[in-house]
C-alpha positions as CSV (number, residue, x, y, z in Angstrom):
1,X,-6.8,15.1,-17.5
2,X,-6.9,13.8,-13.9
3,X,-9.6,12.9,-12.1
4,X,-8.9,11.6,-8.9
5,X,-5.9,12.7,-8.0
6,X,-5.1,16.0,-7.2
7,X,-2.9,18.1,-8.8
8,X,-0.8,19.3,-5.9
9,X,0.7,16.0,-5.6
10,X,2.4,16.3,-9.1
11,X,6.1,16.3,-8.1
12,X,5.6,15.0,-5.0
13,X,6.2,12.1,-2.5
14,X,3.5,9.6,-1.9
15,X,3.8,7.3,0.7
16,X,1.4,4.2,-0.6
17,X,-0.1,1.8,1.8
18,X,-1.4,-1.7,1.6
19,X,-5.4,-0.9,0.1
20,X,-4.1,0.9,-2.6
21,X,-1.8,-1.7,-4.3
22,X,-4.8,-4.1,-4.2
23,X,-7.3,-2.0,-5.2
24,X,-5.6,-1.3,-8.6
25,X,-3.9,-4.4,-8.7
26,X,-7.5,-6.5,-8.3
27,X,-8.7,-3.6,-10.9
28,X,-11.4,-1.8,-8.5
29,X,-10.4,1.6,-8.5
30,X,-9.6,4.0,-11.1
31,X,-8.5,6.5,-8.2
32,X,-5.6,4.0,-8.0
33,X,-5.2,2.9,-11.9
34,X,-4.6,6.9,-12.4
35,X,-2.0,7.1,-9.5
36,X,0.0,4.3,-10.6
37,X,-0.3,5.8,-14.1
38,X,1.3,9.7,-12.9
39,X,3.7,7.1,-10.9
40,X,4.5,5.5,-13.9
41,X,5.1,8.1,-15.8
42,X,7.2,10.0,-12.9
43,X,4.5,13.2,-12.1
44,X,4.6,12.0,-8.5
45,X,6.9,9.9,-6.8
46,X,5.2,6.8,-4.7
47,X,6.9,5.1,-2.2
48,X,6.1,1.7,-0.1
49,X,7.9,-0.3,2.5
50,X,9.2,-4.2,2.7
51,X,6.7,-4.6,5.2
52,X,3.7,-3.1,3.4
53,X,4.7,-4.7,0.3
54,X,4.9,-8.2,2.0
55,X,1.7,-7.6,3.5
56,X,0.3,-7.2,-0.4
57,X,2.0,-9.9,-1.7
58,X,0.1,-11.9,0.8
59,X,-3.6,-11.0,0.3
60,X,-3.3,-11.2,-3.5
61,X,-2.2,-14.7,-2.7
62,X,-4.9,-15.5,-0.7
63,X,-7.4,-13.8,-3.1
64,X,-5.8,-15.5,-6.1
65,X,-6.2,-18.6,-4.1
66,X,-10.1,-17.7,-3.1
67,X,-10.8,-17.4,-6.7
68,X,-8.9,-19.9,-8.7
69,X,-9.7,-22.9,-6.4
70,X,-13.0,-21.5,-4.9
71,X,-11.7,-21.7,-1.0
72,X,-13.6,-19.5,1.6
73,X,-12.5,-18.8,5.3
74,X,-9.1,-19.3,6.5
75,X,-7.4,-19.5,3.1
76,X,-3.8,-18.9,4.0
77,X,-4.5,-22.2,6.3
78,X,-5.9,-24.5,3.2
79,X,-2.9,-23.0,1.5
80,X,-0.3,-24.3,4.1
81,X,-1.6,-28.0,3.5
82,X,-1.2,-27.7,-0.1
83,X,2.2,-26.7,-1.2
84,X,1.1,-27.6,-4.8
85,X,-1.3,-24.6,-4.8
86,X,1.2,-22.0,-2.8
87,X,3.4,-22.9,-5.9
88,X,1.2,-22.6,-8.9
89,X,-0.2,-18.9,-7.2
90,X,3.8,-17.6,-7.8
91,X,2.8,-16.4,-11.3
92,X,0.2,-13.9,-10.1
93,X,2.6,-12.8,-7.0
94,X,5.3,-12.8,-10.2
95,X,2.5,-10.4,-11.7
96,X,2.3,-8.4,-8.5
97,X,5.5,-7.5,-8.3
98,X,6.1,-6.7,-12.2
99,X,2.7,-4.2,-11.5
100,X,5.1,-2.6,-8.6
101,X,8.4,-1.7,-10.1
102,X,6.5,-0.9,-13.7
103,X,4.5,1.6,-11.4
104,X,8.2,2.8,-10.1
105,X,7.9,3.0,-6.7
106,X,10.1,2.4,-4.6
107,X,10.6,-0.1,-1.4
108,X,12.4,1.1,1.6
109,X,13.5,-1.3,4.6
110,X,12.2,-1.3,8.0
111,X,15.3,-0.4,10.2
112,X,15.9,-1.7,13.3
113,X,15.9,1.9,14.6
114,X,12.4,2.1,13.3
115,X,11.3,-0.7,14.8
116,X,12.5,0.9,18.1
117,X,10.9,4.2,17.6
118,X,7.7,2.3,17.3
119,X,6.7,2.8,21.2
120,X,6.9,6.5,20.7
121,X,4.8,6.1,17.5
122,X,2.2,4.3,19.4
123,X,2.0,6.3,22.3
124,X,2.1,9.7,20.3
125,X,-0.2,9.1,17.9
126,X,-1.9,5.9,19.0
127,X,-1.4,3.9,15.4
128,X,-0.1,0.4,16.3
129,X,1.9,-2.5,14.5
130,X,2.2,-1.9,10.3
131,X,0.5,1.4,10.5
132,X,3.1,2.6,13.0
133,X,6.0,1.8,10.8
134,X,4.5,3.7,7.8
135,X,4.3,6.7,10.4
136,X,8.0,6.4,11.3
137,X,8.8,5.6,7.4
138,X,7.5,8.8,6.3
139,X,8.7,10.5,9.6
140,X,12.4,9.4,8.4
141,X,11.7,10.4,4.7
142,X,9.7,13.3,5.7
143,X,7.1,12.7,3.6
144,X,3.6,13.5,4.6
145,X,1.2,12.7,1.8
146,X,-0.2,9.0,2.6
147,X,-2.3,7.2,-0.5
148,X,-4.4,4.8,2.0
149,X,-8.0,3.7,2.3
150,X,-7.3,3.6,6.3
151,X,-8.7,6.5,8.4
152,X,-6.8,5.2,11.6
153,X,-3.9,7.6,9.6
154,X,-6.3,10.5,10.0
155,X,-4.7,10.5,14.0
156,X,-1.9,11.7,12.9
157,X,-2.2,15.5,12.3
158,X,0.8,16.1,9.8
159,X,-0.6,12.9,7.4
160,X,-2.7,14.0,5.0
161,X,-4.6,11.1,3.6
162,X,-5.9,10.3,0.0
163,X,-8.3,8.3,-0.1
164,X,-8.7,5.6,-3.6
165,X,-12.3,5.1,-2.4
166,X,-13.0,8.8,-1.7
167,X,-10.0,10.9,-4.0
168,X,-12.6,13.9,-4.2
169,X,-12.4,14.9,-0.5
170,X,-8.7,14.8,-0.8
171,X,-8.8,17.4,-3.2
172,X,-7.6,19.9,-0.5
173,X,-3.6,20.5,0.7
């Protein structure tokens, strides 16, 4: 039986963002350890971008790096300096990625035409940057369920937002 997630997202499309992926991947939510579990196993559909997906791969580098060698502040900079380290953290971005395509969602490109549309995006909604391209993605793929810890999304009146760290007042349509 689910907990988190509500049932009116079964057979659906779930655009995922950024917290999410973490979240479960860093094992702090079991909002997010059940959604990648329906995703898994195909009751919903979840879907990411390159960009979003790069910006993952990225923190769990840097909070691989935090932990294993004990840094604090400006990680990604003591990483630059030590290509030694940047290499041995490729198994847990190895790890990151195997978490991804086992969950089964899927990665769509940023086109150049979204990258264009992004001045309308900001101006409309006022969502800047990453989160603008997640509003044009799922404006393109008409999708309008957003699995996201960010309320900046909540501008945007057709989104409706799950929230990992608060699933229960998403419980709504």
């Amino acid at each position: 039986m689910n907990r988190f997630i509500p049932q009116h997202l079964f057979g659906r499309t779930v655009f995922v963002d950024t917290s999410p992926l973490i979240l479960h991947f860093t094992g702090r939510s079991e909002a997010c350890a059940e959604f990648f579990s329906l995703s898994e196993q195909e009751w919903l559909k979840s879907v990411t971008s390159v960009r979003v997906l790069d910006e993952f791969l990225f923190k769990v580098m840097v909070l691989e790096a935090a932990e294993r060698y004990g840094y604090t502040g400006r990680v990604h900079e003591k990483l630059r300096k030590d290509p030694k380290k940047v290499k041995e953290l490729s198994d847990v971005l190895h790890d990151a990625l195997q978490f991804v395509k086992a969950a089964k969602v899927r990665v769509e490109e940023v086109s150049p035409k979204d990258l264009d549309e992004l001045p309308r995006i900001m101006e409309q909604y006022g969502v800047f940057g990453n989160d603008g391209i997640t509003v044009r993605l799922m404006e393109r793929f008409n999708m309008k369920y957003l699995f996201s810890t960010d309320p900046d999304f909540d501008r945007v009146e057709w989104i409706v937002r799950i929230n990992p760290l608060q699933p229960s007042a998403s419980l709504s349509d």
